[in-house]
C-alpha positions in Angstrom: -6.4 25.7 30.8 -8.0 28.8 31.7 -6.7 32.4 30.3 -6.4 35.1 32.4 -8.0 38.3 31.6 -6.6 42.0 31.6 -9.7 43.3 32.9 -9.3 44.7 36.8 -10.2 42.2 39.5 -12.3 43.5 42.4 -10.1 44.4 45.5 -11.4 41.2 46.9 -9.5 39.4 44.7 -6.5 41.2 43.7 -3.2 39.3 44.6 -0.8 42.1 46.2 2.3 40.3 45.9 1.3 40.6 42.1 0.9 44.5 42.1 4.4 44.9 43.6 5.9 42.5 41.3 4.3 44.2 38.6 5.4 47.4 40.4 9.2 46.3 40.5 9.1 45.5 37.2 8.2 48.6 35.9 10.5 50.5 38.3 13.5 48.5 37.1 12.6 48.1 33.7 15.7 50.3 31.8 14.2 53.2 30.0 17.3 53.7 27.5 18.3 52.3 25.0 22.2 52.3 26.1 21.2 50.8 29.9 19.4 47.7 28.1 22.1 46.8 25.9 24.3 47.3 28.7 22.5 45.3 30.7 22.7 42.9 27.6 26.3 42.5 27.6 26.4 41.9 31.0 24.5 39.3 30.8 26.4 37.8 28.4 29.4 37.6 30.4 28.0 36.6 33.5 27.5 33.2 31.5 30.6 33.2 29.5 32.4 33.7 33.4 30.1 30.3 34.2 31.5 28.6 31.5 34.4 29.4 32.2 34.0 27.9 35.9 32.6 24.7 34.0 35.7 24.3 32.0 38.4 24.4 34.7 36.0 21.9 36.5 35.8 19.5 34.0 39.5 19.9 33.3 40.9 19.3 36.6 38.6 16.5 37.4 40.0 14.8 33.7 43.5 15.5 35.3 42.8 13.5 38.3 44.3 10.4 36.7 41.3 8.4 37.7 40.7 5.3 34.8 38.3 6.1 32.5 36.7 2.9 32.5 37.5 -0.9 34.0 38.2 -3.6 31.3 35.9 -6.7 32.6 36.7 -10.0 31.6 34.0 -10.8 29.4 32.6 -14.9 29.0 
């Protein structure tokens, strides 16, 4: 595997949809202390709320009354 160097490329072979990713990033990138953890949290219960989703699926689909399994007459 090759490693990619910091150094500048020429402008010949710069990748622009890489500068303004790297761009966004630093735009976005919270500067305080209180946004990041903030942002923290909030990630945090975006995934507890998917769980959650997960749950009730699980549940009602276990209510359905389906069988859990066919008994098969066995030689």
């Amino acid at each position: 595997m090759s490693e990619q160097s910091s150094a500048p490329q020429p402008a010949s072979e710069r990748c622009i949809c890489r500068d303004v990713a790297d761009h966004l990033r630093e735009l976005l990138l919270p500067r305080s202390e209180a946004a990041r953890e903030h942002l923290r949290n909030s990630r945090i219960e975006f995934l507890k709320a998917i769980r959650s989703l997960i749950d009730e699926r699980i549940a009602h689909l276990s209510a359905d009354g389906q069988p859990q399994g066919a008994k098969v007459p066995v030689e």
